[in-house]
N, C-alpha and C positions, 0 to 999 in steps of 0.2 A: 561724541566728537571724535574725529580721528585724530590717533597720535602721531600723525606725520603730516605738518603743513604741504602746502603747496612749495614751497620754499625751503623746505627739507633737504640736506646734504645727505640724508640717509634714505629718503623717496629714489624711487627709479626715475632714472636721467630725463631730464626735462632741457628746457632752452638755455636753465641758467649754469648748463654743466658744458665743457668743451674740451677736450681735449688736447694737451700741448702742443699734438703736429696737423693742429686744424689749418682754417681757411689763410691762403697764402695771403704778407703784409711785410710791408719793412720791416727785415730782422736790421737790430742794432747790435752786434757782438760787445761786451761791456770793454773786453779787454786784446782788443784784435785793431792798432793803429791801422789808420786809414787817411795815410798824406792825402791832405787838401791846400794847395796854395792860395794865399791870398790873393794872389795877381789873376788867376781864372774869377773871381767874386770882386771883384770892385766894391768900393766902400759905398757909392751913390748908388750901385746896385741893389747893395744888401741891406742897408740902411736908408727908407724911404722916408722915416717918420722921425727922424733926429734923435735917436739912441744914442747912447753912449758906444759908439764902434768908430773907431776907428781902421787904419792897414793893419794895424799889427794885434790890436786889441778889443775885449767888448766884455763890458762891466755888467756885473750882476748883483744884487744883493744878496743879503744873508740878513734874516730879521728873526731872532729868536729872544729866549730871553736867559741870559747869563746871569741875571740879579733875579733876585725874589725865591718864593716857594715853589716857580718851576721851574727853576734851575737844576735841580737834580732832575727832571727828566728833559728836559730840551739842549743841555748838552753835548749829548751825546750825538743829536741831529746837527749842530754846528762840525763838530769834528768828523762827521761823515760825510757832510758836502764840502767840506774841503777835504779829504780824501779824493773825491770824485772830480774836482778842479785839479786839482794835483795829477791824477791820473790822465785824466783829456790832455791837460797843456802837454803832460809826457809823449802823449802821440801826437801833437801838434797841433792841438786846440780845436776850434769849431773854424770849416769855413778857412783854414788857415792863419785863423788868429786864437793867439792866447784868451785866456778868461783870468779876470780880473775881478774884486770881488768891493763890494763897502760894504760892512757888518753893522747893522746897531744893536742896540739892547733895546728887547721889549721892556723890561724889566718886571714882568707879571701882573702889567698894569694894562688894561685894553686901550683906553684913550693913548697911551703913549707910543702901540703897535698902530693905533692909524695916524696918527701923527709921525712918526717913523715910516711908515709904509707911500705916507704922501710926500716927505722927504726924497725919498729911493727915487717914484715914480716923476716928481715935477720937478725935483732940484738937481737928481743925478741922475734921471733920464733912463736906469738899468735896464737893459731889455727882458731881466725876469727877475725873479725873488724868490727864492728857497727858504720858507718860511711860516713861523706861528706853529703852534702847538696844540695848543685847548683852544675849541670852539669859539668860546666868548672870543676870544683872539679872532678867529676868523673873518666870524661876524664882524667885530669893529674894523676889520681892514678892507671886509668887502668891497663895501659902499667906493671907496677909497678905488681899489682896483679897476671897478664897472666906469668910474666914473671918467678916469684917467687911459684907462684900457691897457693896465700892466696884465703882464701874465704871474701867477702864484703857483708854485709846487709846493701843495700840502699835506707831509707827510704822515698824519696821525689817524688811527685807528677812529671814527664819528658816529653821529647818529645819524646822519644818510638825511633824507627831505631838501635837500639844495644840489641844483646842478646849474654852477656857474658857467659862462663861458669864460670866464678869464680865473679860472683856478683847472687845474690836473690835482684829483684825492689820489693821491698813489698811498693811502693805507687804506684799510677796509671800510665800507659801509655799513650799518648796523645788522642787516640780514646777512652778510658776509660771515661777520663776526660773534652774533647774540645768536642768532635761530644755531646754528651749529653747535655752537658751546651746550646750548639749553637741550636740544636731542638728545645728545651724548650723553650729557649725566642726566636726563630722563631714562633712557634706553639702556644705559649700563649701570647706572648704580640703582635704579627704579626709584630717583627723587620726586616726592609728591609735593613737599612742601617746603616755597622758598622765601627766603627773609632779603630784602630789596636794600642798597645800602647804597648808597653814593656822596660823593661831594654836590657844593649847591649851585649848579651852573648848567647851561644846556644839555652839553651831552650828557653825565649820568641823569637828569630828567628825562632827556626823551628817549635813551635807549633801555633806561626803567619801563618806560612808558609803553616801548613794544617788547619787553621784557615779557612785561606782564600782561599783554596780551595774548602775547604767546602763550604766556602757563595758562593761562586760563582758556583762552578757547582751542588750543591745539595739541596740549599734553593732558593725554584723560587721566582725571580725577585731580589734579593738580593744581594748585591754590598757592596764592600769596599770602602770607600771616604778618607780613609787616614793612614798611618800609620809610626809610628815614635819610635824610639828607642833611648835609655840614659844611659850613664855611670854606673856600679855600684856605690852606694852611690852620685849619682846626687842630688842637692835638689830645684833646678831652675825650674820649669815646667810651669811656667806662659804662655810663650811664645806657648808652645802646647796648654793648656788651652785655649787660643786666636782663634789659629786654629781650637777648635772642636768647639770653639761656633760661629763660622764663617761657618761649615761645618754642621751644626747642623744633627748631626747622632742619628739613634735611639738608640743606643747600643755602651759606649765605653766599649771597649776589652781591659781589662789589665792586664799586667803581669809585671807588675812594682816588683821588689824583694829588701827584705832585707832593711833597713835605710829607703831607697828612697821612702817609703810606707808614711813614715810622712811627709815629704813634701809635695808629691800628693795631696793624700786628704783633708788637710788641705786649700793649694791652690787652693786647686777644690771648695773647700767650699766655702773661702775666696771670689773667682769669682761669686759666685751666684748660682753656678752647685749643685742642691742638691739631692742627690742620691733618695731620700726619694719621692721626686718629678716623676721621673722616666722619668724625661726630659730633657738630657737622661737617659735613664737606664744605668747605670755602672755593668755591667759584669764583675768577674775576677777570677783566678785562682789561684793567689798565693797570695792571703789575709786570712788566717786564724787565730783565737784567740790569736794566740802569735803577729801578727803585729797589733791587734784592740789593744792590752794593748800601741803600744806606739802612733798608730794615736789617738787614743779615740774617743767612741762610738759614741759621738755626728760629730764626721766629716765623720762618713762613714754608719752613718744609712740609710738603705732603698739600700745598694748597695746588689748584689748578688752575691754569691760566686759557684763553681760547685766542688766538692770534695767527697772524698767519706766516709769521717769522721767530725761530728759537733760534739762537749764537751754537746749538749742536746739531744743527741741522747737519746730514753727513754728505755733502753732494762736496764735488769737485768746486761748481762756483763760488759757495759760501766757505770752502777752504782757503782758498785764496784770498776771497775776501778778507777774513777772519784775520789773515797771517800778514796781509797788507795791513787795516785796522792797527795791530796792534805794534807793528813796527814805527806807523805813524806816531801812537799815542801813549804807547806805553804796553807792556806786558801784564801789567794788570787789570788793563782797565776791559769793561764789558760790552756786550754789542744787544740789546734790546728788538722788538720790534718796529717801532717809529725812526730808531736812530740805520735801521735796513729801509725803509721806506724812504728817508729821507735822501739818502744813498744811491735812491732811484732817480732820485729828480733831475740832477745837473745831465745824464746819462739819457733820460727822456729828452731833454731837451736840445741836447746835440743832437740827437736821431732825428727830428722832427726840424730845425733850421736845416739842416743838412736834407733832407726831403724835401724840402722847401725851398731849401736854395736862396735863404733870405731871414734874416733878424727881423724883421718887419710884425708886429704881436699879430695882425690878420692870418698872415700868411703860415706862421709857425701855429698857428689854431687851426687854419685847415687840412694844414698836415699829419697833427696828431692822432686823430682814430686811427688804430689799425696797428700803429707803431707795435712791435714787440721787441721785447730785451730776453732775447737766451740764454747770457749771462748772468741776469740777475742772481743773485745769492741764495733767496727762497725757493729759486727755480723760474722756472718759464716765466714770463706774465705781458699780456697785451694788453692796450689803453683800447677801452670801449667808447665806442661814438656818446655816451653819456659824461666822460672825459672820468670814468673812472677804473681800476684796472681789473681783471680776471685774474684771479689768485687762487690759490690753495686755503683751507682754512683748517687751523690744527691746535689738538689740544695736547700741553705741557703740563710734567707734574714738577713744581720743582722742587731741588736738591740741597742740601747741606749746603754745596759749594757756590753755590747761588747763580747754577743752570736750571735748566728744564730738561727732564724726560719728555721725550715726545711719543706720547701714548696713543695718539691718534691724527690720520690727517684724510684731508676728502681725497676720493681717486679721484677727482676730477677740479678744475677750474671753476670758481661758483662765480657765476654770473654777477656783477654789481647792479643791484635794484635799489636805487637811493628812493624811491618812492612806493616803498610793497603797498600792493591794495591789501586792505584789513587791517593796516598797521597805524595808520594816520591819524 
């Protein structure tokens, strides 16, 4: 077998790679005002479908969950669309109107995100929703959005296999995020053998599932020795821990989500397993800045994360960003992956009304492909006709202080393939 998929960030350049100053499209500058009066867009203009717009205003939602066991990661995605509302109304909103916002609580419960979600959509009419976190969340809000024809900016890292028309994934798709990760530490530490670990929900399932497809048909000699999955807000993992130091793998695979992030590595610790040591190497996916603030740095030092956003990232955009963020929120507080993704969305969506020249959900949908943000904070990135974006993908070690080294990143833009053949 070779050990470089078709889908490999370390293969020679294929389609799914493009480079920054590629095919010309609407640039969106993030932080470059651009007076638009309301009086050139009429409200029976811009709003055909009975939105919530009026002259001066137009109401969006915000649907995450502030209650439950993901609330330590979906936080940090409410406080960074409102940054981004905060910043547009500063230049003068969309269209010449402010953005106004109604918030609910998922509360970590799916039934309650589509029930909230059809709230937004048929009771306050929102012309979009910046919102959900974890998968199961999506899914229950789908149906909801299709049916009603909201628009969704979903910012979190997935398992790919859905391209909605009424959702924007502005975090990565699983070949974005999994094939990269799994190269890397195949090709630089020469991992043979990996222990599979997630919580019990879609995504860590299904991107287990091309995980391990991967190791097995496209990293030679390379084999899965175990894998195991846990409740959301589990805090028990002893008894796994047992299992991998019994099976001794060179690479545990994690996707542990939400709460159940402190228990882990804590008890990973606790056992002797120290990341730092890289025996084994801990590998994961869904560990970013906002879950090192409640594991702490010292239980997950030396682990590695694959994502396509670090808070030290050293560019001009995400300096800015960084230094806005934390004037908003505080000084201490962290900027994750998902909660930069999320950060994209109010910002996609201005560029594309604005191209569109109309709140109208048709029309801000056929606007979107092509869109690009050259401000974004992780760098370039353009929304693909599959409505999902071209990004960087990179691999963090992180630190004591509960950052990431960035040890690795693609030269190139990977292509989003929510549906890889061989993967399915």
């Amino acid at each position: 077998m070779s050990d470089k998929s078709p889908k490999s960030p370390f293969a020679a350049p294929s389609r799914r790679a493009v480079l920054a100053g590629g095919a010309a499209a609407l640039t969106a500058s993030l932080f470059t005002p651009k007076a638009l009066r309301a009086a050139d867009y009429p409200t029976a203009e811009v709003n055909t479908t009975g939105l919530a717009v009026t002259d001066d205003t137009v109401t969006i939602g915000i649907l995450h969950s502030i209650t439950g066991t993901m609330a330590i990661s979906e936080t940090g995605s409410v406080q960074a669309e409102k940054l981004a509302i905060d910043q547009i109304n500063a230049q003068g909103g969309i269209l010449g109107r402010k953005i106004e916002y109604i918030q609910e609580d998922g509360a970590s419960d799916w039934p309650t995100f589509a029930e909230k979600a059809k709230k937004l959509l048929v009771n306050d009419k929102v012309a979009s929703v910046m919102g959900c976190w974890t998968s199961a969340s999506r899914k229950a809000v789908l149906p909801v959005f299709e049916q009603y024809n909201g628009f969704l900016y979903y910012p979190t890292f997935y398992e790919g296999l859905e391209e909605s028309p009424n959702v924007i994934y502005t975090g990565q798709e699983a070949t974005q995020q999994i094939i990269a990760g799994l190269d890397w530490v195949s090709e630089t530490k020469g991992a043979k053998s990996f222990y599979l670990l997630g919580s019990d929900y879609i995504w860590p399932r299904t991107s287990n599932k091309i995980a391990r497809k991967h190791i097995e048909n496209f990293l030679d000699g390379a084999k899965v020795v175990g894998e195991e999955y846990y409740p959301l807000g589990h805090t028990q993992f002893n008894s796994v821990i047992n299992k991998i130091r019994l099976k001794k793998p060179d690479v545990i695979y994690a996707i542990v989500v939400g709460g159940s992030n402190v228990a882990f590595y804590k008890q990973l610790t606790a056992a002797g397993i120290d990341p730092a040591a890289e025996k084994p190497i801990v590998l994961t996916i869904s560990v970013t800045e906002d879950e090192i603030r409640g594991i702490g740095g010292e239980n997950i030092e030396g682990a590695y994360a694959c994502m396509k956003y670090f808070q030290s990232l050293e560019n001009e955009n995400n300096v800015a960003f960084v230094k806005a963020f934390k004037e908003m929120w505080g000084e201490d507080i962290v900027i994750g992956d998902v909660t930069q993704a999320a950060y994209l969305g109010p910002w996609l969506w201005k560029a594309a009304v604005e191209k569109a020249g109309s709140f109208d959900v048709d029309k801000v949908r056929a606007a979107t492909p092509g869109i690009e943000l050259t401000s974004a904070p992780e760098g370039y990135v353009k929304v693909h006709e599959n409505h999902h974006l071209w990004s960087k993908t990179r691999v963090g070690r992180a630190q004591a202080d509960g950052q990431y080294d960035v040890v690795f990143e693609t030269a190139d833009l990977v292509e989003p393939d929510p549906f890889p053949e061989g993967y399915q």
